[in-house]
C-alpha positions as CSV (number, residue, x, y, z in Angstrom):
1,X,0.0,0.0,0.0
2,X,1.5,3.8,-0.8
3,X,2.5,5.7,2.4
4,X,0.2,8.0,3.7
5,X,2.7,10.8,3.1
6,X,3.0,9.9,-0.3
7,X,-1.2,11.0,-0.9
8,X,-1.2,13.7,1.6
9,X,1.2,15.7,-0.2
10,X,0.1,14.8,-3.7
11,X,-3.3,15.8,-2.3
12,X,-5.1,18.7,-4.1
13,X,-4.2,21.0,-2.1
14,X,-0.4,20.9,-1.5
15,X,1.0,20.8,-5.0
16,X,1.6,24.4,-5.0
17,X,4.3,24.0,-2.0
18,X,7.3,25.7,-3.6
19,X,9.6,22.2,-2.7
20,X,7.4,20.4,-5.7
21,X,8.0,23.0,-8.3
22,X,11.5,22.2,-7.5
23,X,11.1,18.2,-8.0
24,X,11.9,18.1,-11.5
25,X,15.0,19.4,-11.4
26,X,15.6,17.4,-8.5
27,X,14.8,14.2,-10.2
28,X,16.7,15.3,-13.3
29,X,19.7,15.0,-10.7
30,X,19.0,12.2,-9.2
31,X,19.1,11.0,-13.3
32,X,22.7,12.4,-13.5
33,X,23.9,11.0,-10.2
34,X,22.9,7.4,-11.3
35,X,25.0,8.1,-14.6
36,X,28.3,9.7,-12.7
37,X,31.3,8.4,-13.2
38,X,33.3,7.7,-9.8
39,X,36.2,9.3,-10.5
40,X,34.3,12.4,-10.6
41,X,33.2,12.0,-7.6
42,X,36.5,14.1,-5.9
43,X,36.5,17.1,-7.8
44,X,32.8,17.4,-7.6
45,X,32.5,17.2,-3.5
46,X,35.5,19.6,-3.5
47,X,33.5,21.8,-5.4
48,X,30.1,21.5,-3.3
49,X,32.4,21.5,-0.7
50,X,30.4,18.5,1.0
51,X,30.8,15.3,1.5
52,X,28.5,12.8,3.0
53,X,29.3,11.2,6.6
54,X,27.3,8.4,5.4
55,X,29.5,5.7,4.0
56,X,26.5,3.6,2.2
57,X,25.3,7.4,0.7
58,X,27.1,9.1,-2.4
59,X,30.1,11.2,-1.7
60,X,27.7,14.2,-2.7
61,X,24.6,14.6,-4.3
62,X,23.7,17.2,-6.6
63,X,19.3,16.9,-6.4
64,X,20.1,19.4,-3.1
65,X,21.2,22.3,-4.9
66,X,19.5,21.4,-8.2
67,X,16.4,24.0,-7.7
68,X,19.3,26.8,-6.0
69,X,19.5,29.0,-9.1
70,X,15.5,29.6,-8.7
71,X,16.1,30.8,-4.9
72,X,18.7,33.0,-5.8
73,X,17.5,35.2,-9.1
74,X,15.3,37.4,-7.4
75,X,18.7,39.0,-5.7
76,X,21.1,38.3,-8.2
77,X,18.5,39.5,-10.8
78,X,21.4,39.5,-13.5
79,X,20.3,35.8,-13.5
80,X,16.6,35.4,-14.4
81,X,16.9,36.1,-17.9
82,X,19.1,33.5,-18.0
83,X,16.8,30.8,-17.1
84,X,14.7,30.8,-20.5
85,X,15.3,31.6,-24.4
86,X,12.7,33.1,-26.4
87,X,12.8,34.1,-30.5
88,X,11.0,37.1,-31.5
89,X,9.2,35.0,-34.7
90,X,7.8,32.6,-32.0
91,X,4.3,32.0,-31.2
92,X,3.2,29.0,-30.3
93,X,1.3,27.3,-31.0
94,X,0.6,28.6,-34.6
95,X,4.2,29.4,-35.3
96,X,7.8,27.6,-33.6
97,X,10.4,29.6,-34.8
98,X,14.2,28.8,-33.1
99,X,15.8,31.4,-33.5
100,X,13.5,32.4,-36.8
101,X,15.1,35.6,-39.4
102,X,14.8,38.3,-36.0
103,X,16.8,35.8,-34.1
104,X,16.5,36.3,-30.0
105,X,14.8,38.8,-28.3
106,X,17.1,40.1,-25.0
107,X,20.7,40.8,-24.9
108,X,23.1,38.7,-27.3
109,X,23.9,35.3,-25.6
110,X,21.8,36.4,-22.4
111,X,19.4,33.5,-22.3
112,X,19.9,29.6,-21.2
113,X,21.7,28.8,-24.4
114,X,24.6,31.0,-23.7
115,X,24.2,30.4,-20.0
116,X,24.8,26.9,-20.5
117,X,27.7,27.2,-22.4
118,X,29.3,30.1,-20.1
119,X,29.1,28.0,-16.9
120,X,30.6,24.9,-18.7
121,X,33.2,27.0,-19.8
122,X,34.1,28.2,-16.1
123,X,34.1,25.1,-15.2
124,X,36.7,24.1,-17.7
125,X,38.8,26.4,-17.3
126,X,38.4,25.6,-13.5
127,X,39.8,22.3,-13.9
128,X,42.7,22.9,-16.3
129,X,44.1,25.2,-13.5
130,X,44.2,22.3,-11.4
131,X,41.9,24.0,-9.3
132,X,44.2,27.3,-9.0
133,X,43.6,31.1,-9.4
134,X,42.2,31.8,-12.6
135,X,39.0,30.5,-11.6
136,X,37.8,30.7,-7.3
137,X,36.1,27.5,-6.3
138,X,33.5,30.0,-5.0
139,X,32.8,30.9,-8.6
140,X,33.1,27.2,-9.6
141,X,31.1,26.2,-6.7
142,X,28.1,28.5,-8.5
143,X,28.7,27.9,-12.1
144,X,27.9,24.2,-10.9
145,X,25.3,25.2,-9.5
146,X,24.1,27.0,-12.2
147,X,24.8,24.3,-14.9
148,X,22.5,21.5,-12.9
149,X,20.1,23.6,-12.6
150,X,19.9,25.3,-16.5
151,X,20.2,21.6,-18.3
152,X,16.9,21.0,-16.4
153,X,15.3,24.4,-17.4
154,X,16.5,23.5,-21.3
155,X,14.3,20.6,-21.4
156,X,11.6,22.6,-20.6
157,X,9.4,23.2,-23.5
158,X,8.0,26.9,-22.1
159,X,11.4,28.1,-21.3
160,X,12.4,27.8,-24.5
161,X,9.2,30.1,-25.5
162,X,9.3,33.7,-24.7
163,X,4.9,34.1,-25.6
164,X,3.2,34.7,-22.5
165,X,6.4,35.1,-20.6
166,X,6.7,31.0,-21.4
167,X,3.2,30.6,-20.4
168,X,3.2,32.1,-17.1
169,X,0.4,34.6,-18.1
170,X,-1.8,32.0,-19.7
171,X,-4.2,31.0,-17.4
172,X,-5.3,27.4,-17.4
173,X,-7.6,24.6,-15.4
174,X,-6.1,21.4,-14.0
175,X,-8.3,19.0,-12.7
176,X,-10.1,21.0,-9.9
177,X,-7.0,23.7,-10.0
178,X,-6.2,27.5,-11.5
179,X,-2.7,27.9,-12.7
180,X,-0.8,28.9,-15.3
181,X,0.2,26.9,-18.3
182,X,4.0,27.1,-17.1
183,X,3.5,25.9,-13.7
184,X,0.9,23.1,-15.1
185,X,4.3,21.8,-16.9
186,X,7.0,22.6,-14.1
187,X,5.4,20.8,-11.5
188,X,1.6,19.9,-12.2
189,X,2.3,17.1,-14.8
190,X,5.2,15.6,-12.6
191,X,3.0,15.4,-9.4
192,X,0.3,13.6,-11.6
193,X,3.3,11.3,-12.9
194,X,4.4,10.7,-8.9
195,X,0.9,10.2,-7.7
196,X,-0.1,7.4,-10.6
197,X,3.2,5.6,-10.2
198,X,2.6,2.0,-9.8
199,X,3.0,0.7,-6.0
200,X,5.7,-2.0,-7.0
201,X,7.7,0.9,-7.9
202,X,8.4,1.1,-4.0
203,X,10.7,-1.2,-4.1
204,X,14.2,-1.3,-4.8
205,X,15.1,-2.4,-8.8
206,X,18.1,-5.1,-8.4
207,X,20.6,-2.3,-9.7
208,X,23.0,-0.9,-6.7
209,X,23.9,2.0,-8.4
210,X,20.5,3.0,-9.0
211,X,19.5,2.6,-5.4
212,X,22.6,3.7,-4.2
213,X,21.5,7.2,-6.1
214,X,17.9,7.2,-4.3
215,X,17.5,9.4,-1.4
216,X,14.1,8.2,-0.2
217,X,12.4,11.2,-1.4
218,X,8.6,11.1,-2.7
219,X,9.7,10.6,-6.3
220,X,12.0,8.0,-5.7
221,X,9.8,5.5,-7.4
222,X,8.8,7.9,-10.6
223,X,12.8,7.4,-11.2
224,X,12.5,3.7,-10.7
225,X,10.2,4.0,-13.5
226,X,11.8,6.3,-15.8
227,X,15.1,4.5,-15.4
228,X,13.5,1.1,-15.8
229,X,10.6,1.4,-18.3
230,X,12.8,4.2,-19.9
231,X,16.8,4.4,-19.8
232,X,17.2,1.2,-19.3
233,X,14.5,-0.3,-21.8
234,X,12.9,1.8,-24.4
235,X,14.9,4.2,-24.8
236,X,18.5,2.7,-24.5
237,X,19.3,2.5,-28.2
238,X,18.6,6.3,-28.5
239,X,21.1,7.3,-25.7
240,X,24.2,7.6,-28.1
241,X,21.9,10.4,-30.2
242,X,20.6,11.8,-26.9
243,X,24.6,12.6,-26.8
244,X,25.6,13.8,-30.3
245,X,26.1,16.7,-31.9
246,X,26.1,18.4,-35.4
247,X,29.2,18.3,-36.4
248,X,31.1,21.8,-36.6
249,X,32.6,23.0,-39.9
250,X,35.3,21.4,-40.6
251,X,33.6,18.2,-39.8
252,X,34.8,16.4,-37.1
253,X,36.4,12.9,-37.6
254,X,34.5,10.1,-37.4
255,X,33.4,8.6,-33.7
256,X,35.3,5.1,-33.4
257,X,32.4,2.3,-33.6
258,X,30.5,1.2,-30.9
259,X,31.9,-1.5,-28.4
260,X,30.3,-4.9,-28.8
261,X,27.3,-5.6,-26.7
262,X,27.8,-5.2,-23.0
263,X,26.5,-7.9,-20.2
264,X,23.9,-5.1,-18.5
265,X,21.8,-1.9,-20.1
266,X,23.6,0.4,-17.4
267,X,27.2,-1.1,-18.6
268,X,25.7,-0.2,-22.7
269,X,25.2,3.4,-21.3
270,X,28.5,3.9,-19.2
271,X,31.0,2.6,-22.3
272,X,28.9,5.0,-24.6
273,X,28.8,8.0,-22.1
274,X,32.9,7.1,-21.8
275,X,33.2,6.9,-25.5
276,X,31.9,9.8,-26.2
277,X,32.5,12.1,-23.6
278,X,35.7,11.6,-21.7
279,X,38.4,13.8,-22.7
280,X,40.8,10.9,-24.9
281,X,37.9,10.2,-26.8
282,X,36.6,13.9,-28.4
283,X,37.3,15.4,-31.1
284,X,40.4,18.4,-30.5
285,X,37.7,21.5,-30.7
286,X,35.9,23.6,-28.6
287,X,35.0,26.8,-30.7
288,X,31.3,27.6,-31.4
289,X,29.8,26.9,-34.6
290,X,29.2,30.0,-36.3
291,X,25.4,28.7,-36.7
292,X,24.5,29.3,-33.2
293,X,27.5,30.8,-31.5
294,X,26.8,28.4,-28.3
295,X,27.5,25.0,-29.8
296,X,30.4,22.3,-31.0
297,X,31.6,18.9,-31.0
298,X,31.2,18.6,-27.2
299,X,28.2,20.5,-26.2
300,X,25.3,21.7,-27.8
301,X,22.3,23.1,-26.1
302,X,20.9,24.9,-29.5
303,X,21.3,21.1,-30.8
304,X,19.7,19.5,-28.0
305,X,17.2,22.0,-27.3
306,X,15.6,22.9,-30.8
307,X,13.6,19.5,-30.8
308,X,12.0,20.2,-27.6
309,X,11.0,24.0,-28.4
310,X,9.5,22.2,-31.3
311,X,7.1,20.4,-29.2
312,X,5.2,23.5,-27.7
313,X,3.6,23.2,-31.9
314,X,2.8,19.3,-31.4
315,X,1.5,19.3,-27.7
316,X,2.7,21.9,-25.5
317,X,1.1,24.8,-26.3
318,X,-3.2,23.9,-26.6
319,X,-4.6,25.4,-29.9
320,X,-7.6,25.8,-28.1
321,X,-6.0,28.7,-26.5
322,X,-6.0,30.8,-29.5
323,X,-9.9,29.8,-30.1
324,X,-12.4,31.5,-28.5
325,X,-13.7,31.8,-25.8
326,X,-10.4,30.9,-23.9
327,X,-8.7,33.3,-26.4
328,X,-9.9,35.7,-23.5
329,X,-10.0,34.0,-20.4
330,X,-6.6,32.8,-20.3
331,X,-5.2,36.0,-20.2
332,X,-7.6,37.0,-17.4
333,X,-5.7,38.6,-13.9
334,X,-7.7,36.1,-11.7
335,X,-10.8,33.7,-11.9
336,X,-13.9,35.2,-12.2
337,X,-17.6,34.2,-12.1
338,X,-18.8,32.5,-15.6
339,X,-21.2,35.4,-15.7
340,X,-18.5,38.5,-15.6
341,X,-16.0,35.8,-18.5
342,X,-19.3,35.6,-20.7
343,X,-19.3,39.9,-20.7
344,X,-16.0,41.2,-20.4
345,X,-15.1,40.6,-24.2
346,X,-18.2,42.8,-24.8
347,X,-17.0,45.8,-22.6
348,X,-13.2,45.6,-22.8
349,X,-11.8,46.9,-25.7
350,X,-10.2,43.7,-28.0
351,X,-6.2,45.4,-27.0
352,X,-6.7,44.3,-24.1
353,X,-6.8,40.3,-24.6
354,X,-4.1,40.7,-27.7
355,X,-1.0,38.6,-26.5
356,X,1.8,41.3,-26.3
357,X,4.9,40.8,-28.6
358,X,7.9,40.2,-27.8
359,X,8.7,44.0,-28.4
360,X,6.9,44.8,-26.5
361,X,7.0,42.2,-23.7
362,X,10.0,42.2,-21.2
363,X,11.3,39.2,-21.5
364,X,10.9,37.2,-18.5
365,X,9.7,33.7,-17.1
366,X,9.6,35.1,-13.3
367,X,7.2,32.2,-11.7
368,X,4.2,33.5,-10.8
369,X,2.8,30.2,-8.7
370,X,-0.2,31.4,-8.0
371,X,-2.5,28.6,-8.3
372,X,-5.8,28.4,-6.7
373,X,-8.5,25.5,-6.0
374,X,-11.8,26.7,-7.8
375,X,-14.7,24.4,-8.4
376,X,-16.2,27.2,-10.0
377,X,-17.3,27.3,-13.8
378,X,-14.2,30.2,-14.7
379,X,-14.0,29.5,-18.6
380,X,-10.7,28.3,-18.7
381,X,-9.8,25.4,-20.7
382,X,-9.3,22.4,-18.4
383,X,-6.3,20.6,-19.3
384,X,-6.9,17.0,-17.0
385,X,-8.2,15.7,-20.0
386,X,-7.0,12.2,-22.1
387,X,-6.6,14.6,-25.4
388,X,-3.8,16.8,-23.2
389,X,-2.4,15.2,-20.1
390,X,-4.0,11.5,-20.7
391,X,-1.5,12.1,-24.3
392,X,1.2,13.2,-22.3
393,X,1.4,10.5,-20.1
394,X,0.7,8.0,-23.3
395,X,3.7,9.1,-25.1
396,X,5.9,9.2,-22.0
397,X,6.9,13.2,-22.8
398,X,7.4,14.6,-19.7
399,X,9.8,11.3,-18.7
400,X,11.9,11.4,-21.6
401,X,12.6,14.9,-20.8
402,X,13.9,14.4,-17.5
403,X,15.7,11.2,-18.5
404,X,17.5,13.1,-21.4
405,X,18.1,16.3,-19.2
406,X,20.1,13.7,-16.5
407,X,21.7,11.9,-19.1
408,X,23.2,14.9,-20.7
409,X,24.2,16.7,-17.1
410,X,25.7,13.2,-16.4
411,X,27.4,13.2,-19.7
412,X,28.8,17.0,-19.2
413,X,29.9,16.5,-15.6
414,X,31.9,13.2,-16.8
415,X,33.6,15.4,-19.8
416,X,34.5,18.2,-17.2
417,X,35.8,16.1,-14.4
418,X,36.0,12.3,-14.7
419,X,39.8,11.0,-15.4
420,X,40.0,9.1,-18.2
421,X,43.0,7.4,-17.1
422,X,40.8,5.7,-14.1
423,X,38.2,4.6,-17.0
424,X,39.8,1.1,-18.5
425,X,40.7,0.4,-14.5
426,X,37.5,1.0,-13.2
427,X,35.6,-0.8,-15.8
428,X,38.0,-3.5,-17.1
429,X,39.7,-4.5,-20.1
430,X,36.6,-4.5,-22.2
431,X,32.9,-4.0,-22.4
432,X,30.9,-6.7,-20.3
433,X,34.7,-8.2,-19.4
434,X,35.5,-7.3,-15.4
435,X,33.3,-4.7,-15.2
436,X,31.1,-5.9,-13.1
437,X,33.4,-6.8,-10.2
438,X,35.6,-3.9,-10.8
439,X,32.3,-2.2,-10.0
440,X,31.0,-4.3,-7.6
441,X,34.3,-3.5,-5.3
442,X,34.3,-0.1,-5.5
443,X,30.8,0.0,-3.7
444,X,29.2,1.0,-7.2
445,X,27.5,-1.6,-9.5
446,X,26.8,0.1,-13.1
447,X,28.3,-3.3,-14.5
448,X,25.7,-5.0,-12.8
449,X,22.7,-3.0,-13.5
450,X,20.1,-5.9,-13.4
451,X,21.4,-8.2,-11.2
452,X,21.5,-11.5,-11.9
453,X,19.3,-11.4,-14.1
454,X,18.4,-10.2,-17.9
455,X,16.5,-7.2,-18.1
456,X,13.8,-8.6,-20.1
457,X,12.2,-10.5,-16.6
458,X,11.3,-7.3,-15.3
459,X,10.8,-8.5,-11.6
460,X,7.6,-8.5,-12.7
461,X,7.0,-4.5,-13.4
């Protein structure tokens, strides 16, 4: 049976605590930690400047600071506009344009796309010192900070959307709820997700390292499932694109092939995330593309992201909410009585529902949270529906996100600080040969993902 805890805080009227808008970016951590490799594990805890008591816990976690950059930009404002991208072509749901001919509306580069690629590039420069001068660990303490937290944030369809300040001014329903379209996406969908989690995803998978990564937190078993119906099963084969990048001009040579089957899903993921991403196995290049001026061989968050700002066209963003009568009521300050919905559009002038454009908009995704239980008839378009949220869930959308958000931080953190010297000793000679007990001893067990068993007999999931 689910904990009581588990229901009371899912309840109706808790989801818009502050801690569960912060869950995705948590679990996209949690994603990340699973995928670590241990020899990063140093330089990261010197970083954090933490590391746990706890023998049988991680050295450090990084799902405790993952939500940090959204406590601190309302007092280092310099940082809110660098939580989001929006083009000034761009209107969902009619039109997805990334960049589109204007390009980006805000300062040059001062958006999550250049954020992402700033804070790698402290951290880089970070670690070549060998920790020295040219970069504090105070300032490399924040840029990873920064760089868990604005992974997350780019696989987050409305932050890549600047229209309605990326949905925060759209009004919406949700089941028995008033909130905004963004906040229906950064925490509403993933607290559905938590609360319809099957119970047998309480217990432990036969994977160490994934349980080893879990923190007994509510969503521990929604990453049970993502990992197992997900990372580890339908969406394995896809990792090694999750990873890629277009190639810069002049094109980059040719990846090696891939290593012959491993023995475990987990092992098929580590040997790609190693091939690809640790420093004796990339490409010698690190300049921008001229294309986007934030991507290249290693790193590519105009790459990764374009994809997903193309799904606020396909799901993200309801057409309905260009139709009327929500064409009105969405952009309405508060709820109000179906009466007063039913008039306004007959006393307000028609300037006053027109979305504003992004000229004349200030950019800005500040979250409003606002959300209200209302049983009352307000004329907003109710999005608990199978067409919306029942498709969402169908298609596995908001999963694959997180999944691919973790993967990539894990894949980025590994490239920054794993030493690929300790690789071939940690993980033995070869794919699927001494891995396993290599792994086993260190306390870690990615060689032995599914233990004991093939993946295919599911423990009965």
């Amino acid at each position: 049976m689910r904990p009581l805890h588990l229901a009371l805080l899912l309840s109706a009227g808790s989801v818009s605590l502050p801690g569960v808008l912060g869950w995705g970016h948590e679990i996209v951590a949690t994603i990340a930690q699973i995928h670590l490799h241990p020899s990063v594990f140093p330089t990261l805890c010197s970083i954090l400047n933490y590391t746990s008591p706890d023998p049988t816990a991680p050295p450090c976690h990084l799902a405790p600071i993952a939500a940090w950059a959204d406590k601190v930009r309302y007092h280092m404002r310099w940082s809110a506009p660098l939580h989001y991208v929006g083009a000034l072509d761009d209107h969902p749901s009619q039109t997805c344009a990334f960049p589109g001919q204007r390009g980006w509306a805000g300062a040059k580069g001062h958006n999550v796309l250049g954020a992402v690629r700033n804070v790698t590039g402290l951290l880089e420069d970070y670690v070549s010192d060998a920790h020295g001068s040219a970069v504090r660990h105070d300032a490399a303490n924040e840029a990873l900070k920064f760089l868990v937290h604005f992974l997350g944030d780019l696989h987050m369809p409305l932050h890549l959307t600047g229209r309605d300040r990326g949905g925060n001014s759209v009004k919406v329903k949700f089941g028995e709820r008033v909130t905004s379209l963004h906040s229906l996406w950064d925490g509403l969908l993933i607290a559905k997700a938590i609360r319809e989690t099957p119970n047998n995803y309480t217990r432990p998978l036969p994977s160490r390292q994934i349980e080893h990564s879990l923190r007994g937190t509510i969503y521990d078993s929604y990453v049970r499932r993502i990992m197992w119906e997900g990372v580890l099963s339908s969406w394995k084969d896809e990792i090694p694109d999750w990873l890629s990048c277009p190639a810069p001009s002049p094109p980059s040579p040719s990846p090696p092939p891939p290593p012959p089957a491993p023995s475990s899903a987990l092992t098929s993921i580590w040997h790609t995330l190693t091939r690809l991403l640790l420093p004796s196995h990339l490409p010698d290049t690190t300049t921008p593309s001229d294309e986007t001026e934030t991507d290249d061989a290693l790193l590519c968050p105009h790459a990764w992201a374009a994809p997903i700002h193309a799904l606020n066209c396909e799901l993200v963003w309801p057409r309905a909410l260009d139709e009327p009568p929500y064409t009105y009521t969405s952009r309405l300050p508060l709820p109000l009585p179906a009466f007063l919905v039913r008039l306004l559009p007959r006393i307000l002038p028609h300037s006053f529902f027109k979305p504003p454009s992004m000229e004349d908009e200030t950019p800005t995704h500040t979250h409003t949270h606002a959300d209200t239980a209302d049983t009352a008839d307000t004329g907003l378009l109710q999005l608990d529906t199978p067409e919306y949220a029942g498709l969402i869930a169908e298609r596995r959308v908001v999963e694959k996100l997180l999944a691919q958000a973790g993967v990539r931080l894990a894949a980025t953190l590994n490239w920054l600080f794993a030493d690929p010297s300790a690789s071939v000793e940690m993980w033995g000679p070869g794919p699927g040969v001494g891995v396993s007990q290599q792994a086993l001893r260190m306390g870690m067990s990615l060689g032995v993902a599914l233990e004991g068993q093939g993946q295919g007999q599911g423990q009965g999931r």
